[in-house]
Residue frames relative to the residue before (quaternion, step in Angstrom):
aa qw qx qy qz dx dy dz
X 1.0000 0.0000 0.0000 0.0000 0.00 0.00 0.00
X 0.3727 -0.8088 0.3989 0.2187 3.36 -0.89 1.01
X 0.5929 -0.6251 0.2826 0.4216 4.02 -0.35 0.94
X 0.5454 0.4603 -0.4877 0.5028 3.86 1.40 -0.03
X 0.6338 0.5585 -0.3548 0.4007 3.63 0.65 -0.63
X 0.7128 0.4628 -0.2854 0.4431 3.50 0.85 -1.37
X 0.6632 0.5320 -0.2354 0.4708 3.60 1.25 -0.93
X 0.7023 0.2899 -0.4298 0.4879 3.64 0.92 0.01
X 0.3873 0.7755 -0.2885 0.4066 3.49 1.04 0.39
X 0.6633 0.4857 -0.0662 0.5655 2.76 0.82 -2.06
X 0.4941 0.4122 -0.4257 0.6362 4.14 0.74 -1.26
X 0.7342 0.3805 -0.5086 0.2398 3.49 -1.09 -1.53
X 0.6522 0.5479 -0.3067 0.4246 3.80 0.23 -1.70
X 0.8007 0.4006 -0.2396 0.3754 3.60 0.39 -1.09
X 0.7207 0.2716 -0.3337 0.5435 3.51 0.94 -0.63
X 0.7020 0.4218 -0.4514 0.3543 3.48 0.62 0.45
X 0.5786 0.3641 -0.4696 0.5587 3.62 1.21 0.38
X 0.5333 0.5071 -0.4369 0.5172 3.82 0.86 -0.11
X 0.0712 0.7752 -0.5410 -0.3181 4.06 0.82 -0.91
X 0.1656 -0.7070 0.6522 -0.2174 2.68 0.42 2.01
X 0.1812 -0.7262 0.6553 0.1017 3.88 -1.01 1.19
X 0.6613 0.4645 -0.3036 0.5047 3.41 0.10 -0.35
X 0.6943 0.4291 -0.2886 0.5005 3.53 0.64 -0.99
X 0.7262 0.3514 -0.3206 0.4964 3.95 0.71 -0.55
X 0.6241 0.4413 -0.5081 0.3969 3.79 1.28 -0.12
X 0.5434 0.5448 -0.4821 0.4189 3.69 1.24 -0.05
X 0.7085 0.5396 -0.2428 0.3846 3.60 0.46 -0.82
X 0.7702 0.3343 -0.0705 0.5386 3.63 1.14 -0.98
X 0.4753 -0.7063 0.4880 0.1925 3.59 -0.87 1.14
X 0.6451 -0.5153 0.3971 0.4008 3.35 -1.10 1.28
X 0.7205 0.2536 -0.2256 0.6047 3.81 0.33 -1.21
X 0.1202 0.5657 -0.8139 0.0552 3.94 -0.44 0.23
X 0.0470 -0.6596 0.7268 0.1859 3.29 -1.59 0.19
X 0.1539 -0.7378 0.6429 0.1365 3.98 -0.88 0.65
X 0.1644 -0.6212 0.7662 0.0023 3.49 -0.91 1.01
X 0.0312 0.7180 -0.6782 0.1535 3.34 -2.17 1.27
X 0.0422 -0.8321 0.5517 0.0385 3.18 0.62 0.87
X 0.3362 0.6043 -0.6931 0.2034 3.64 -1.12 0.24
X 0.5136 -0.7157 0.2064 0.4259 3.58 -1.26 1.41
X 0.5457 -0.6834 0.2586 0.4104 3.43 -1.17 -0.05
X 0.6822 0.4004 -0.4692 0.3927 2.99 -1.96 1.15
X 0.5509 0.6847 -0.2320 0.4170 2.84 1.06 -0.42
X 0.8370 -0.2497 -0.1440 0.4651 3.82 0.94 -0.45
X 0.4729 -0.7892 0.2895 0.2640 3.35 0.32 1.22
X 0.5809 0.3553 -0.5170 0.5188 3.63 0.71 1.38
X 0.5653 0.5941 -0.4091 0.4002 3.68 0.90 -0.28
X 0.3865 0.6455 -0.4932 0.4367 3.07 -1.20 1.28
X 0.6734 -0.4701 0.5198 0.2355 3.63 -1.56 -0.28
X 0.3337 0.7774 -0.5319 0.0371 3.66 -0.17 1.00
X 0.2384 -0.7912 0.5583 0.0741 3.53 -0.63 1.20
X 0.7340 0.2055 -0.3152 0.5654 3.59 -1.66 1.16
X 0.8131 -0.2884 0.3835 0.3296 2.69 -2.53 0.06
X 0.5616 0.6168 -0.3486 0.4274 3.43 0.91 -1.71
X 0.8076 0.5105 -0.2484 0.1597 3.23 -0.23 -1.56
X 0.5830 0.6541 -0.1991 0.4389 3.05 1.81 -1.48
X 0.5709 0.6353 -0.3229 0.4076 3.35 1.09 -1.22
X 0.6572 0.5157 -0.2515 0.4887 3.19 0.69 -2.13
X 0.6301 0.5574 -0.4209 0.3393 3.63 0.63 -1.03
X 0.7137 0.5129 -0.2945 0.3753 3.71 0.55 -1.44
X 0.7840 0.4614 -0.2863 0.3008 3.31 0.89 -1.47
X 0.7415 0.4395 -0.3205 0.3928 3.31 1.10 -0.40
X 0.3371 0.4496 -0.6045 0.5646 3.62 1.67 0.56
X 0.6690 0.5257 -0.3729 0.3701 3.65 0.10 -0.79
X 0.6770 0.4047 -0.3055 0.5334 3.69 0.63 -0.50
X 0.7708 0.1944 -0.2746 0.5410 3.64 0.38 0.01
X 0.7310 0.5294 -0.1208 0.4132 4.11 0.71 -0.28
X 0.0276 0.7926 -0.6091 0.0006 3.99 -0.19 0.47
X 0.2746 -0.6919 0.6571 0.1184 3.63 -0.54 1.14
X 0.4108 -0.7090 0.5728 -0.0185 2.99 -1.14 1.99
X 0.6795 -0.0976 0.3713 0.6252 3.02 0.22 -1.74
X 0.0850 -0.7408 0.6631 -0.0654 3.28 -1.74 0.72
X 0.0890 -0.7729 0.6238 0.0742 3.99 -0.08 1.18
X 0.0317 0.6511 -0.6846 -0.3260 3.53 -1.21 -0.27
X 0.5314 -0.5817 0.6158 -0.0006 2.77 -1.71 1.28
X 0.8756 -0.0109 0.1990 0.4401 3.70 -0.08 -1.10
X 0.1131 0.7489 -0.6525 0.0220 3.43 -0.77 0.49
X 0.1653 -0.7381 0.6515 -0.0592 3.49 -1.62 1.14
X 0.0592 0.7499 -0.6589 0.0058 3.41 -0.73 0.54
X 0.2471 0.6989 -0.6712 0.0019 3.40 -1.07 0.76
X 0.8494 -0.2061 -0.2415 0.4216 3.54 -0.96 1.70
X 0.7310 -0.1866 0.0796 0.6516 3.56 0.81 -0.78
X 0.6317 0.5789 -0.3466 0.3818 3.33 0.68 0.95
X 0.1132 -0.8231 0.5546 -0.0462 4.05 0.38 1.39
X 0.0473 0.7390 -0.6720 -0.0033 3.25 -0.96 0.61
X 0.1661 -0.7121 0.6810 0.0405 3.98 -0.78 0.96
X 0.3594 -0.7247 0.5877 -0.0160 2.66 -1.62 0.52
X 0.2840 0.8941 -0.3347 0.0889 3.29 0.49 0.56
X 0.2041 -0.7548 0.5745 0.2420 3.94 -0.63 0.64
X 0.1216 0.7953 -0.5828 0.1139 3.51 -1.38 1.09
X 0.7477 -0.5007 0.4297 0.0751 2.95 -1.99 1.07
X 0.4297 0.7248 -0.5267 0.1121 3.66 -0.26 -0.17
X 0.0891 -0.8521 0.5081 0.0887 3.00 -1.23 0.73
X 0.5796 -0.6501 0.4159 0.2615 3.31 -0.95 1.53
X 0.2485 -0.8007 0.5153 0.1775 3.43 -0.97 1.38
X 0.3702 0.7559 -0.4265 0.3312 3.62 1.46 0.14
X 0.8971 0.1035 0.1683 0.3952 2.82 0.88 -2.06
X 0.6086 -0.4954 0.3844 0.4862 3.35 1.43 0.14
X 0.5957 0.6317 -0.3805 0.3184 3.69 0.48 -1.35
X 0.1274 -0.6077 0.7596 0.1934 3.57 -1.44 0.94
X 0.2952 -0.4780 0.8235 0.0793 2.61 -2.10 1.10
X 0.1413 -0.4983 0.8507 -0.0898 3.14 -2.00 1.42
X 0.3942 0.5765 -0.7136 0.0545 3.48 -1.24 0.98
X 0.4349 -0.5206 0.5617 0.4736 3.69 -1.55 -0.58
X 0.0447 -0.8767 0.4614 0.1283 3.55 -1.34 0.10
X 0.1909 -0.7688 0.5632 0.2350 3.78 -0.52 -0.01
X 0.2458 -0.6409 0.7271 0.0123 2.93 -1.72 1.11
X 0.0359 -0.7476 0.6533 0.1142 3.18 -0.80 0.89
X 0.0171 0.7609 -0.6485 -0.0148 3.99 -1.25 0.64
X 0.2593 -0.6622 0.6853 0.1571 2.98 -1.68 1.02
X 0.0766 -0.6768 0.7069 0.1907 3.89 -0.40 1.08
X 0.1833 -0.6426 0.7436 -0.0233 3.36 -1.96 0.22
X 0.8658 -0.0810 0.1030 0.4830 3.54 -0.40 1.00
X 0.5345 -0.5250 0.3392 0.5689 3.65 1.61 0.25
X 0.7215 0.3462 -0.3652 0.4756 3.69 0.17 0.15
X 0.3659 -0.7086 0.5731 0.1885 3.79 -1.28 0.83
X 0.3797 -0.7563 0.5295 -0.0590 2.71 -1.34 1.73
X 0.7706 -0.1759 -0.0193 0.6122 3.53 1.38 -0.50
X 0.1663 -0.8342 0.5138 -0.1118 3.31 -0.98 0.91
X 0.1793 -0.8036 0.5547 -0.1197 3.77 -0.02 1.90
X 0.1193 -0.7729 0.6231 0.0087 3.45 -0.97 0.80
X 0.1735 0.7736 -0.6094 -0.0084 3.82 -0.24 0.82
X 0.1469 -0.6983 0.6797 -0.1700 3.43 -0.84 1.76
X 0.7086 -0.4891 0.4460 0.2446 2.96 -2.20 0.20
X 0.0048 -0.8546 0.5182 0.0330 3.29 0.44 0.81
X 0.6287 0.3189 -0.5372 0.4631 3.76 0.42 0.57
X 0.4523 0.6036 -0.4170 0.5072 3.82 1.27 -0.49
X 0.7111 0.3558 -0.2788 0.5385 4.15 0.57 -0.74
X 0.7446 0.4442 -0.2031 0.4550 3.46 0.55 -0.97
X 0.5440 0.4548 -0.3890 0.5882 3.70 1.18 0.30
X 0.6530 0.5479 -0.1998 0.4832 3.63 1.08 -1.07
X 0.6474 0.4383 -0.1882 0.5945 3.40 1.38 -0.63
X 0.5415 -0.6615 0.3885 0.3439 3.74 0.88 0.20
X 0.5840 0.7300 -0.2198 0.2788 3.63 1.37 -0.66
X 0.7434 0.2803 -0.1241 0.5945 3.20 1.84 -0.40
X 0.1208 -0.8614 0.4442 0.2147 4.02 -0.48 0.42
X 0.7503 -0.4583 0.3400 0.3336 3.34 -1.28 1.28
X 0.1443 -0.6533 0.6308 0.3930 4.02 -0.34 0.27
């Protein structure tokens, strides 16, 4: 990984466990678009958020339903302007108490040091059990 890659990383992670504003409006691209697929209704950040705006809207409402526990990275990939991480994490569901344990991927397109688009594919029956929304067979 190249030290411009690891360094806009290193910002993103830091002003976003710091919710450092200013620090994520340096790191993230006016148009970022964040994609989250998981089915619908099912968790109430998943979906399509476009711009600066959106991202925000995106964090706070993982942030309204989600406490970051812990966060390992596992893996990192970079091919040309594309980084994907790997990363296994903790989070606990502020609804219900429930810890969620899953692995995830982030996928990011950086551009000029700043991220243009950013996918998350996660357990979504692991959240969506943790979220009360799905039952254990």
């Amino acid at each position: 990984m190249s030290d411009a890659v690891r360094e806009t990383l290193d910002r993103y992670y830091a002003a976003l466990k710091a919710g450092d504003r200013a620090g994520l409006r340096g790191v993230v691209a006016d148009d970022i678009e964040v994609h989250y697929p998981a089915p619908e209704g099912l968790l109430p950040w998943a979906g399509d958020w476009r711009g600066f705006d959106g991202f925000e809207r995106f964090v706070a409402t993982v942030g309204e339903h989600l406490v970051i526990d812990a966060v390992e990275p596992l893996e990192v990939h970079v091919t040309g302007d594309t980084v994907v991480t790997v990363l296994r994490g903790e989070w606990t569901v502020r609804a219900t108490g429930c810890k969620v344990r899953t692995e995830t991927v982030n996928m990011f397109t950086i551009q000029d040091g700043r991220i243009t688009r950013y996918q998350v594919f996660s357990d979504t029956a692991a959240l969506g059990l943790g979220l009360g929304r799905l039952a254990a067979a």
